[in-house]
PAVOLUM-866652 format. One record per residue (C-alpha): x, y, z; residue in three letters; residue number from 0. Coordinates in steps of 0.1 Angstrom, whole numbers. Example, Ala and Ser with C-alpha at 12.3 -4.5 7.8 and 13.67 -1.06 7.14 Angstrom:
<recs>
123_-45_78_Ala_0
137_-11_71_Ser_1
</recs>
This chain:
<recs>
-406_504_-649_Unk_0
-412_472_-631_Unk_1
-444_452_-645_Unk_2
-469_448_-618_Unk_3
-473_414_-600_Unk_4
-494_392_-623_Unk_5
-523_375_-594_Unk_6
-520_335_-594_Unk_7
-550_319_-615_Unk_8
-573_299_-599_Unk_9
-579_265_-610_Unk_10
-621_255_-612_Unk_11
-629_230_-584_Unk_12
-645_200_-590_Unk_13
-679_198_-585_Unk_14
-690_187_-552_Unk_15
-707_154_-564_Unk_16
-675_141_-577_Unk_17
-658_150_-542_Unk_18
-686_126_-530_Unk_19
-681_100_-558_Unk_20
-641_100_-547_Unk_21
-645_95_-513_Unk_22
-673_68_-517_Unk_23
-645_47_-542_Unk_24
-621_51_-511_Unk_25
-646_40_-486_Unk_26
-653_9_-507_Unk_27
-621_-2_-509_Unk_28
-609_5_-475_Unk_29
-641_-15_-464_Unk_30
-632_-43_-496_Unk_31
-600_-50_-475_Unk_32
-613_-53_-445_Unk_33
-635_-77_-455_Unk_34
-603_-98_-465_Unk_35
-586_-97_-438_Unk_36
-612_-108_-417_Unk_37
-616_-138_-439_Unk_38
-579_-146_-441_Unk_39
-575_-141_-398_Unk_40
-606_-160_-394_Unk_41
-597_-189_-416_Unk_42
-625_-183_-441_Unk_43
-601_-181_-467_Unk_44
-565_-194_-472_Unk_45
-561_-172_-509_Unk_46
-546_-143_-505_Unk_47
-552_-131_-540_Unk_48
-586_-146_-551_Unk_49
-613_-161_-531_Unk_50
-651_-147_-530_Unk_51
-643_-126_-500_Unk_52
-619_-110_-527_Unk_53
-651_-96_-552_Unk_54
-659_-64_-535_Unk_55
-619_-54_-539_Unk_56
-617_-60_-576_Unk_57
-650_-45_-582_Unk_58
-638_-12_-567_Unk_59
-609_-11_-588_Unk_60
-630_-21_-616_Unk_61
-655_7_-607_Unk_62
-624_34_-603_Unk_63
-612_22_-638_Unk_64
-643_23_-653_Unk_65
-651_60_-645_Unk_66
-612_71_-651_Unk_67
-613_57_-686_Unk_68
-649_73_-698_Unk_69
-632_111_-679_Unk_70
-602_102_-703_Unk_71
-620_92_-735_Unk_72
-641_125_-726_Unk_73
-608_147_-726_Unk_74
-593_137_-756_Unk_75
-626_140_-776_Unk_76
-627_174_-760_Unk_77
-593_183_-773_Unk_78
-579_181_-740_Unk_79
-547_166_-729_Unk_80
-553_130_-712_Unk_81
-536_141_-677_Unk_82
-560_169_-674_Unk_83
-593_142_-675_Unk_84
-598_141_-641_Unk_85
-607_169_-620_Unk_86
-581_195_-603_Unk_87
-565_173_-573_Unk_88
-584_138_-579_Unk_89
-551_128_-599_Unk_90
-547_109_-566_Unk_91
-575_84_-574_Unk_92
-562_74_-611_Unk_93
-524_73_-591_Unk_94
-537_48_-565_Unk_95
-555_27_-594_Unk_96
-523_21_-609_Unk_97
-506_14_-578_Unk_98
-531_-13_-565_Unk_99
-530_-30_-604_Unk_100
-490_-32_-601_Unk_101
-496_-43_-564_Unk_102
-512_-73_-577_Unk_103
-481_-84_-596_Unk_104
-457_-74_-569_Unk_105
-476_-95_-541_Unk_106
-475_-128_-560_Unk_107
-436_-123_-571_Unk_108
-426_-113_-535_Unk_109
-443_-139_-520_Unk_110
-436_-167_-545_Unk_111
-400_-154_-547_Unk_112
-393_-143_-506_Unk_113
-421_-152_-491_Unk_114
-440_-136_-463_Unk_115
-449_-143_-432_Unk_116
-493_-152_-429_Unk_117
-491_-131_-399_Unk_118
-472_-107_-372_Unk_119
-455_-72_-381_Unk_120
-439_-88_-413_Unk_121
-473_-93_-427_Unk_122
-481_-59_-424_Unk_123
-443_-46_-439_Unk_124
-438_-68_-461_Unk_125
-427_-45_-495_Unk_126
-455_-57_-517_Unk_127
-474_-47_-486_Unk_128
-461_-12_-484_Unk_129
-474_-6_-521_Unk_130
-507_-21_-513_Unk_131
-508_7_-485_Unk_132
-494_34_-508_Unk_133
-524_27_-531_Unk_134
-552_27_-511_Unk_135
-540_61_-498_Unk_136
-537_73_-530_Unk_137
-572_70_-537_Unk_138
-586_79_-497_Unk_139
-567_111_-502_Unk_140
-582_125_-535_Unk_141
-610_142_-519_Unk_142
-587_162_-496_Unk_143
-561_166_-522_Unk_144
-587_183_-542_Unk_145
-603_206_-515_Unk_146
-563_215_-508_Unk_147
-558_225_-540_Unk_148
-591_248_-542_Unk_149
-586_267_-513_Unk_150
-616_276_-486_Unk_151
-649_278_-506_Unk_152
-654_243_-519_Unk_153
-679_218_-500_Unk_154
-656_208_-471_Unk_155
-672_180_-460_Unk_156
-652_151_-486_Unk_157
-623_165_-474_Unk_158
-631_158_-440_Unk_159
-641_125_-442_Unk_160
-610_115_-463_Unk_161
-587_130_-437_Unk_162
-610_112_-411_Unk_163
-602_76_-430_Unk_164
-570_84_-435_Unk_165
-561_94_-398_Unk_166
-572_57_-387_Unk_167
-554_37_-417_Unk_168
-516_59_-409_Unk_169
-518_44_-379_Unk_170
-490_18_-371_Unk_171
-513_-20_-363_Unk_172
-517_-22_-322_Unk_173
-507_15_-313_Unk_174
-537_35_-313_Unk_175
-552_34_-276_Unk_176
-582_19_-289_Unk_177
-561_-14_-302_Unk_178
-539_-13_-272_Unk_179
-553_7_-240_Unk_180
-513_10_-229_Unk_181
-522_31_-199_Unk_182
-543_17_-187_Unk_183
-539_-4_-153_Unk_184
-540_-43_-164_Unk_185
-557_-65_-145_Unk_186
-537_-99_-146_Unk_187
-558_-131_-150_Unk_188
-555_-153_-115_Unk_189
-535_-185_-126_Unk_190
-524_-200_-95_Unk_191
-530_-240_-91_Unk_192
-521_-267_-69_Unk_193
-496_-292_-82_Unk_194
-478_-321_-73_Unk_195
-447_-338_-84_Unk_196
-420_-364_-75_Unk_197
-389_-355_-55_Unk_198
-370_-349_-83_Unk_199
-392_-328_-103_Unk_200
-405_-356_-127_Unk_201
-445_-362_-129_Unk_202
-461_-328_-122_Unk_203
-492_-333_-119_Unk_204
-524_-310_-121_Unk_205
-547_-308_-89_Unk_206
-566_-277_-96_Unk_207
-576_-255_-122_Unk_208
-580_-219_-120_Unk_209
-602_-199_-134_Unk_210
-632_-171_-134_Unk_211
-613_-149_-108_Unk_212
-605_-182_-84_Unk_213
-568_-194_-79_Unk_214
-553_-218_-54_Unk_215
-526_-216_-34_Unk_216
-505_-231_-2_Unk_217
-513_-265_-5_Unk_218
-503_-287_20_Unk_219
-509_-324_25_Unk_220
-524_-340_55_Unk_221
-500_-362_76_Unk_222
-510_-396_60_Unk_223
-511_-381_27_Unk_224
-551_-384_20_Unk_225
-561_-349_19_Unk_226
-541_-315_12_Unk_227
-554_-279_29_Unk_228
-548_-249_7_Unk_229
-556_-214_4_Unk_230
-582_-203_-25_Unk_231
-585_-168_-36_Unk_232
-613_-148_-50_Unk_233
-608_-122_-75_Unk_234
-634_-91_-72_Unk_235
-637_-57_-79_Unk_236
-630_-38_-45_Unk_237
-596_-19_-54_Unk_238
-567_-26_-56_Unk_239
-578_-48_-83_Unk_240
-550_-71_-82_Unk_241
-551_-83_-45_Unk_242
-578_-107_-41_Unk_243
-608_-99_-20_Unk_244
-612_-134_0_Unk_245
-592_-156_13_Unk_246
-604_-189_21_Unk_247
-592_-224_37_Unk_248
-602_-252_19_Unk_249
-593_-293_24_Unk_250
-592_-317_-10_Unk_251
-586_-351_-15_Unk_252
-550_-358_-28_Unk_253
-563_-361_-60_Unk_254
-582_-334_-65_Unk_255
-612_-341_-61_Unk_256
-640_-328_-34_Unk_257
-628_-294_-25_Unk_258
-648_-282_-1_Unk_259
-643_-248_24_Unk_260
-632_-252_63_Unk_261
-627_-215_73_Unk_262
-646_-192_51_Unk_263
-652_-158_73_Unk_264
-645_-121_63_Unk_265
-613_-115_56_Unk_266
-584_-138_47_Unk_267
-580_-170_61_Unk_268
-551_-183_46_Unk_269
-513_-199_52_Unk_270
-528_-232_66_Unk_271
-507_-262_82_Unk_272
-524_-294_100_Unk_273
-520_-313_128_Unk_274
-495_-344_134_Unk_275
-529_-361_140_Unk_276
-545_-345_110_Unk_277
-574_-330_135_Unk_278
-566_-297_135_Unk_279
-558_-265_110_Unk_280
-543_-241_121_Unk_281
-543_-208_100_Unk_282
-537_-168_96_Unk_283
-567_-148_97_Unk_284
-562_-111_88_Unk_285
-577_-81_72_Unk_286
-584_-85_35_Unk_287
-552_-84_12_Unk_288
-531_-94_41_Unk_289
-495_-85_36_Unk_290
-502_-64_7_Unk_291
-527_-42_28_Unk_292
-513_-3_27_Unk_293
-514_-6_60_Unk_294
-497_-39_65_Unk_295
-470_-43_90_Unk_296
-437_-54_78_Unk_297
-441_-92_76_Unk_298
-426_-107_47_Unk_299
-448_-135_44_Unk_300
-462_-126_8_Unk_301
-428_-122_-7_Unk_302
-424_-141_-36_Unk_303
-462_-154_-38_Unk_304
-490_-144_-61_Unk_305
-486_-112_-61_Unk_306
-449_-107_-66_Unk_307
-416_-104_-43_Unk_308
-427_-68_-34_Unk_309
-459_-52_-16_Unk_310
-460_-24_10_Unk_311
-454_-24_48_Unk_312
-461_-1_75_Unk_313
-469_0_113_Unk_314
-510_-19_123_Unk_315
-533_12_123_Unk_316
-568_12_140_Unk_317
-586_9_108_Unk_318
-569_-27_99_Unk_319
-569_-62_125_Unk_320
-538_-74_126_Unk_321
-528_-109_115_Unk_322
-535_-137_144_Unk_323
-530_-173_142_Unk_324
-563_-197_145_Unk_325
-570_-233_143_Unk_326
-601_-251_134_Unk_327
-610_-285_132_Unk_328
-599_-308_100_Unk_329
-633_-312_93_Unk_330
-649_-275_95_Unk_331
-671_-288_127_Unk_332
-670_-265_156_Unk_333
-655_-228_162_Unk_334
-626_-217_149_Unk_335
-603_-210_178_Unk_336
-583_-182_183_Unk_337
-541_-185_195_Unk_338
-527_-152_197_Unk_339
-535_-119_203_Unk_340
-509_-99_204_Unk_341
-497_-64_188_Unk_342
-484_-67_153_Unk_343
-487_-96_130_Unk_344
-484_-131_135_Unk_345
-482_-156_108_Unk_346
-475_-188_93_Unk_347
-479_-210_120_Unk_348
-471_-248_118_Unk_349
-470_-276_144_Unk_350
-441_-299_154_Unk_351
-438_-332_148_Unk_352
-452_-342_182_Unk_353
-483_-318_178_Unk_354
-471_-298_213_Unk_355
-458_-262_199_Unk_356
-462_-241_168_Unk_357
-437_-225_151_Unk_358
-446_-187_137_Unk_359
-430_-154_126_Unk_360
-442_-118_142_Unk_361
-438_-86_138_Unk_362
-439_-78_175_Unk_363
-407_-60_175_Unk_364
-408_-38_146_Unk_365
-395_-62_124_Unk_366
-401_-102_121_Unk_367
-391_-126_140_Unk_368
-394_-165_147_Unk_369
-416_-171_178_Unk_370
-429_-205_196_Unk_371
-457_-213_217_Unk_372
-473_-242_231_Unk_373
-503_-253_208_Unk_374
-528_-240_229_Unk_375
-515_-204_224_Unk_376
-496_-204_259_Unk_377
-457_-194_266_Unk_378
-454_-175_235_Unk_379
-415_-169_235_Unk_380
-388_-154_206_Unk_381
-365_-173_189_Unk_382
-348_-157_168_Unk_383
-328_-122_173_Unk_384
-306_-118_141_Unk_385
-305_-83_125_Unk_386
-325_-97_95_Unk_387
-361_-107_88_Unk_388
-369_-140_100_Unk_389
-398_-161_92_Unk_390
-404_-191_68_Unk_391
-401_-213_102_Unk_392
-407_-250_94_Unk_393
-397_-284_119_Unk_394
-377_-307_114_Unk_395
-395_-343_114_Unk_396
-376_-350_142_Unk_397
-386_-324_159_Unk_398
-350_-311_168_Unk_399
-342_-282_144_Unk_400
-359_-254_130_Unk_401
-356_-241_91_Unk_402
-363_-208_86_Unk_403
-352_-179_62_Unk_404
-330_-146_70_Unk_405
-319_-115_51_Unk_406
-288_-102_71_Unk_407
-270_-90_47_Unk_408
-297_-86_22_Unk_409
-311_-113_-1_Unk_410
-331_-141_18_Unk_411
-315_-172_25_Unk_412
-318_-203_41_Unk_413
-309_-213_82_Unk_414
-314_-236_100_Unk_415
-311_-231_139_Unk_416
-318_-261_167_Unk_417
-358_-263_185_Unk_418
-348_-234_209_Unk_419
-332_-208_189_Unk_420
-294_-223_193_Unk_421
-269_-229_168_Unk_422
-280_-210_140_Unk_423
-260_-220_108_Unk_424
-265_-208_72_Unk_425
-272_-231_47_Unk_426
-276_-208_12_Unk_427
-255_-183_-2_Unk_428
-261_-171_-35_Unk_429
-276_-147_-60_Unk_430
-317_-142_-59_Unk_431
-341_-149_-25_Unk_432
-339_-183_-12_Unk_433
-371_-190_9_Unk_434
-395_-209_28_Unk_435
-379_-246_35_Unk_436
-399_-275_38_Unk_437
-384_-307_49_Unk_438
-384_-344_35_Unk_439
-402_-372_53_Unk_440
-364_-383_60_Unk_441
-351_-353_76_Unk_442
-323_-352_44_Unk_443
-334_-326_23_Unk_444
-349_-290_22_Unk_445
-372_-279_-8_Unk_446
-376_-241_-16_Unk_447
-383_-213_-40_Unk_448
-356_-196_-53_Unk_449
-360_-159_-72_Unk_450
-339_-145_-95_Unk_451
-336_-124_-126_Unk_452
-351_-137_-156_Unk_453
-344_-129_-190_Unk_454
-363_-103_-196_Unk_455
-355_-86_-160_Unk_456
-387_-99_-145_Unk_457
-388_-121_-109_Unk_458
-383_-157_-120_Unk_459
-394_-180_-88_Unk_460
-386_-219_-91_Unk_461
-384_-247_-64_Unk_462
-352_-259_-56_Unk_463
-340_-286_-30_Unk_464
-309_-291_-15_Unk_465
-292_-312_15_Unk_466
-306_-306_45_Unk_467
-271_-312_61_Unk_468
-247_-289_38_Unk_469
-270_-271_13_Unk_470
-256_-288_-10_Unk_471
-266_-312_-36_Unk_472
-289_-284_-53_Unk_473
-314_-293_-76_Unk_474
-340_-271_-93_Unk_475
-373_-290_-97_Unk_476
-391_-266_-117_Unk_477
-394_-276_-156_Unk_478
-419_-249_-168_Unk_479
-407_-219_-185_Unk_480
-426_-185_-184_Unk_481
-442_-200_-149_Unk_482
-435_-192_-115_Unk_483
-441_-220_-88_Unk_484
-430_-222_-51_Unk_485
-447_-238_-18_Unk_486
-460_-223_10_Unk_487
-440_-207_46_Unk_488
-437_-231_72_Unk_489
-426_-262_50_Unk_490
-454_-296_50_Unk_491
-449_-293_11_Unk_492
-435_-332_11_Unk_493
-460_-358_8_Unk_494
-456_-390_33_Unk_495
-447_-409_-1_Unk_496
-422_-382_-12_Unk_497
-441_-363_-33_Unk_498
-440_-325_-37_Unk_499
-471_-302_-34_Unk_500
-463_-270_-50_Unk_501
-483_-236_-66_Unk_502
-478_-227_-102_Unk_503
-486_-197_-121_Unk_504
-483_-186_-156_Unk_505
-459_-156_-153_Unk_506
-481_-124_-167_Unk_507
-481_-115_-204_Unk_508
-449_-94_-220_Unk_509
-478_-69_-225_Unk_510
-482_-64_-189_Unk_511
-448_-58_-182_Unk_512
-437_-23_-170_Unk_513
-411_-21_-203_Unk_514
-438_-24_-221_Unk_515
-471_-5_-205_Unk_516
-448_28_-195_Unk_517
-415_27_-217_Unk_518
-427_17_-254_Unk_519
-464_25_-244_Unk_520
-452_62_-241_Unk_521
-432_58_-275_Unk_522
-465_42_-288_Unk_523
-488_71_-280_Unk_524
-467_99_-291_Unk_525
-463_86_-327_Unk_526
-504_77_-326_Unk_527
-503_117_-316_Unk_528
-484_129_-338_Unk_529
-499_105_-366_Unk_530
-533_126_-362_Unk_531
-522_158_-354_Unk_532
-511_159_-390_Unk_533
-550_161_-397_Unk_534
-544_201_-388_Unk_535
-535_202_-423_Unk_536
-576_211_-431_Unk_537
-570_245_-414_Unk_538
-563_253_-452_Unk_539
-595_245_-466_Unk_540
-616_267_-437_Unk_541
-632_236_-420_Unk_542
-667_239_-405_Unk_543
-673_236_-365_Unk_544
-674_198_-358_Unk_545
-647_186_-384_Unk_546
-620_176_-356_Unk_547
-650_159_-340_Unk_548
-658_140_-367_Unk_549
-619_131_-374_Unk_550
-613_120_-337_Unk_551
-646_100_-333_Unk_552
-644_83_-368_Unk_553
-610_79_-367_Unk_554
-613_62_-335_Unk_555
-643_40_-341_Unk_556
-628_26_-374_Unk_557
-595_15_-351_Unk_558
-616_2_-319_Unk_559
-640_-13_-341_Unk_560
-615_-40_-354_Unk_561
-613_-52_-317_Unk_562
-645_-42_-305_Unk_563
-633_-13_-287_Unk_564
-656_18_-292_Unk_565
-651_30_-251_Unk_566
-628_55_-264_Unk_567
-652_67_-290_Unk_568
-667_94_-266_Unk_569
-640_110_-251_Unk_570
-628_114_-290_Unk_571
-660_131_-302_Unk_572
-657_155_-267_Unk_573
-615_165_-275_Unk_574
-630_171_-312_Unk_575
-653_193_-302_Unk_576
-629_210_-281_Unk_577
-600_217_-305_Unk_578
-629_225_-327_Unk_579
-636_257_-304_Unk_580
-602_263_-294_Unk_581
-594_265_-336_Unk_582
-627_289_-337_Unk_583
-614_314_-311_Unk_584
-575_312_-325_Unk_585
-560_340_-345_Unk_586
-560_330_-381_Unk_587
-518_330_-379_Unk_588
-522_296_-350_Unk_589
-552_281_-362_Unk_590
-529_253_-375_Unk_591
-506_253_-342_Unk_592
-537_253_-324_Unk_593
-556_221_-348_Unk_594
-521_203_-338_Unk_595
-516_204_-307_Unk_596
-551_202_-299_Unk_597
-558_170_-321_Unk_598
-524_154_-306_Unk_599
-534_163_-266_Unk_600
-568_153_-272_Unk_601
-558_114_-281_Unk_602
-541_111_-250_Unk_603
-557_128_-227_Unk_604
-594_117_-239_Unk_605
-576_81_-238_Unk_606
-570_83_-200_Unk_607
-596_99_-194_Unk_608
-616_65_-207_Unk_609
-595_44_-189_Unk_610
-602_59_-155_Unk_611
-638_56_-158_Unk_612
-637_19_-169_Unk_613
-603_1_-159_Unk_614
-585_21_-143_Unk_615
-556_46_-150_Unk_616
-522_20_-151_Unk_617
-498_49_-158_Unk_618
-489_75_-133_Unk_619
-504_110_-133_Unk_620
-473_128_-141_Unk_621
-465_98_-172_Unk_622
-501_107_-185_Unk_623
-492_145_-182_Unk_624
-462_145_-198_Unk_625
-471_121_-229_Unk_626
-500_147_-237_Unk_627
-475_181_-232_Unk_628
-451_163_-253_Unk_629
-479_154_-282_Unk_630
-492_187_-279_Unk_631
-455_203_-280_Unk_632
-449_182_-315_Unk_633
-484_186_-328_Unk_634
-480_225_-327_Unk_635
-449_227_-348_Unk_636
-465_199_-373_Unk_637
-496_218_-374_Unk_638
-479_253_-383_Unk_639
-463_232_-413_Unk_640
-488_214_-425_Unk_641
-513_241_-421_Unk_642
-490_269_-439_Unk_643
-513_285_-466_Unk_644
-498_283_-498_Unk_645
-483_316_-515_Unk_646
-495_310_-547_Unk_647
-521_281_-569_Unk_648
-504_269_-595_Unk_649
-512_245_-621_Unk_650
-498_215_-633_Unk_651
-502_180_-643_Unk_652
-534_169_-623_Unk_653
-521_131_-619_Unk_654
</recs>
């Protein structure tokens, strides 16, 4: 006759004042470190073992010791075994004690003997590093350990707060949302400045400075070299953030100094060219964000500028002017006066070298084209009739040929045809965009930007020159790395004395680059997901409504805090609540599944959902979508594993 099953014993919980006790030890010495690393990143401190930023760290483990050894001396005088001093599941704390005490040997011989790194990711996982880690787990997790082992029934409340800790120091440095918001939509500092430089590159000089939303850019000099017209933009608000909200035509000295605005009216006044007699500036004036506006027409005038060597085209539609070409006196006295008038857009204009036509590219037959008129806006006539896009027009100082750029066959390059459209000969022919020619004083050579592939796959725009005969004799001028610098359509970029005026700007950060804000951003958020959907695991101990809550949001705050980040607290608290409900109303058999998925969708989507409110959402919809369905997917199946009750309570060694 078989014996009947024997039930599992139940070990006595701790009392709840010790749960308390173990989880205040862990929050000391999560808070003790922090402490040092401020000190260390700040520069308070150069020690990394003993400084008086240090005190609060070795008093914790001090204060662990201290109550370890009085529940061991207690246990042996009560004829217990010395493993069994500490209360079921708080084995943890005496674990991590040890740990931390054999960190403090490791450190000093790993960094005496190897050496680490004082900052970046081999700071952080460096070995000696991974123990430190290890211990202060050890002790963070006793209070959870503990209520794990009891069962439902014991004060949950410890338990929750460890997992809460816990759930913020698993996290991987600069993956959680709240360190780095990877979706949502940066918003690129402006960085372009006017510069000048010598023929071949050498002397670069700084003009402008950018700064507090302002950049520069087009700079052109006056005919005798005193003053240079440019373009400055203003950074604001109205969307799309990155496209600047004014456009304005201001004249400088050549050195710098006394900027002051000519043509400042709504919209953007930009692309400006003088005069031969330096009286006049003529200009485009369109609707704001000019050849980036949605409803742009296909001019490819803002190719390769500040924006990038893309934007969006389209046919003129009622609700946006199109692009005309203006003039206004060198001085800002007067009207402006308007030139053209025509359907589509007209841009870029620039005088000949006896002041009687101007050069300009349209989009008057559905795609651009080189036109002339006479400088009082009369005879406008077409040029150019290739199959490509032409524009980039610029005179010869002679006044008998025209340089212009072409796409035929695909990438830009650079022509040059004779004053009435004749004897149009290619001059480039290579990899990348060639673009907007400017002649020498001589007549010999042709500066340009060129765009190719850079290293990391990104646009990389430099200025070139070349022979103006040939195209040959090329020379790239640029001598900045990680910047990207051209000058404006319509040439006037040489000085009378030879020297270059140019635009640079810092090439964006690798943290705004697409690889890195989609393709690693996604990897970044699932394992942050995953990471906290492990939290399901106090399904086991029969948590009370508001424990994801109080995971998410505490969780959360203790990342953003490092970096002053606490937008994304809210949202956190709010998924809490909700997977808190959803684990309420769950059969008891998915109440794990449920915690999971729920605490692994809620970090993403409450993420976007912060980013739309204050920066904007960078990733697409369907990218957003399918980061939280994939969380969610992962976080059920970890839930129902971590969240598995049990069969039986056994005992065991409580270290």
């Amino acid at each position: 006759m078989t014996a009947p099953p024997v039930a599992p014993s139940r070990e006595t919980p701790a009392p709840t004042w010790f749960g308390w006790l173990a989880l205040f030890f862990g929050v000391w010495l999560a808070a003790s470190l922090v402490i040092v690393v401020n000190a260390l990143n700040t520069g308070l401190t150069d020690d990394i073992a003993a400084s008086p930023y240090h005190i609060p760290f070795y008093l914790c483990l001090a204060a662990i010791a201290a109550v370890s050894l009085i529940l061991v001396v207690r246990a042996v005088r009560g004829g217990r075994r010395w493993t069994e001093a500490l209360p079921p599941g708080y084995g943890s704390l005496a674990a991590g004690l040890l740990v931390l005490i054999a960190w403090l040997l490791v450190d000093v011989g790993w960094r005496e003997g190897v050496g680490i790194e004082s900052s970046g990711i081999e700071n952080g996982l460096a070995p000696s590093r991974v123990v430190l880690l290890a211990g202060v787990l050890l002790v963070l997790v006793a209070p959870l350990r503990a209520a794990l082992r009891a069962g439902p029934g014991v004060n949950p409340w410890p338990a929750v707060f460890s997992a809460a800790i816990l759930a913020a120091l698993v996290q991987p440095a600069g993956f959680h949302p709240a360190q780095n918001p990877w979706l949502e939509h940066v918003r690129l500092e402006p960085s372009g400045e006017i510069w000048v430089m010598d023929a071949d590159g050498a002397h670069q000089t700084r003009l402008t400075t950018a700064g507090d939303g302002i950049q520069d850019w087009n700079g052109v000099p006056s005919p005798d070299g005193s003053k240079i017209a440019f373009t400055r933009l203003r950074q604001g608000d109205r969307p799309p953030v990155d496209i600047p909200d004014d456009a304005d035509v201001w004249v400088m000295a050549a050195d710098g100094t006394g900027a002051r605005p000519i043509a400042a009216f709504e919209g953007w006044q930009w692309l400006p060219h003088w005069s031969p007699d330096g009286a006049w500036i003529v200009y485009t004036d369109e609707s704001e964000g000019g050849p980036w506006a949605t409803d742009s027409g296909p001019s490819m005038e803002g190719s390769g500028g500040i924006l990038g060597t893309s934007f969006l085209t389209g046919q003129p539609v009622p609700d946006r002017r199109p692009a005309d070409i203006w003039k206004i006196r060198a001085d800002g006295s007067g009207a402006p006066i308007q030139l053209t008038d025509a359907i589509g857009d007209d841009r870029a204009a620039t005088y000949s070298p006896d002041g009687r036509k101007l050069a300009f590219d349209a989009t008057r037959d559905e795609d651009n084209e080189i036109y002339v008129m006479d400088a009082d806006g009369s005879n406008q006539r077409r040029l150019t009739h290739g199959s490509g896009w032409d524009w980039g027009a610029a005179w010869s100082p002679d006044g008998e040929w025209i340089a212009f750029n072409s796409n035929p066959s695909g990438d830009f390059e650079i022509y040059v045809m004779a004053a009435d459209g004749s004897g149009v000969r290619q001059l480039t022919n290579r990899r990348g965009f060639d673009a907007a020619p400017s002649w020498s004083p001589d007549g010999t050579r042709l500066a340009f930007w060129h765009i190719d592939v850079g290293p990391r796959g990104e646009p990389q725009r430099e200025i070139w020159s070349m022979s103006a005969i040939d195209g040959g004799d090329l020379e790239n001028l640029s001598l900045t790395p990680r910047a990207s610098e051209d000058i404006p359509s319509g040439g006037g970029a040489w000085r009378v004395d030879g020297r270059i005026v140019y635009q640079r700007g810092l090439d964006p950060p690798a943290s705004a680059d697409p690889l890195v804000r989609n393709t690693l951003g996604a990897a970044a958020m699932l394992l942050v997901a995953i990471l906290v959907s492990l939290a399901a695991v106090i399904v086991r101990i029969g948590p009370p409504f508001g424990a994801f809550a109080l995971i998410l949001g505490i969780s959360t705050a203790l990342i953003g805090g490092l970096d002053d980040e606490l937008r994304f607290v809210p949202a956190a608290i709010v998924g809490g609540l909700i997977v808190d409900l959803l684990v309420r109303y769950a059969s008891p058999d998915r109440k794990a599944n449920v915690a999971g998925a729920g605490l692994a969708a809620s970090v993403v989507l409450g993420a976007g959902a912060t980013v739309v409110v204050t920066t904007g959402l960078g990733w697409s919809p369907t990218l957003l979508l399918g980061v939280a369905s994939a969380s969610a997917a992962v976080g059920w199946a970890l839930g129902g594993l971590v969240g598995r009750q049990p069969l039986e309570q056994g005992h065991g060694l409580e270290a």
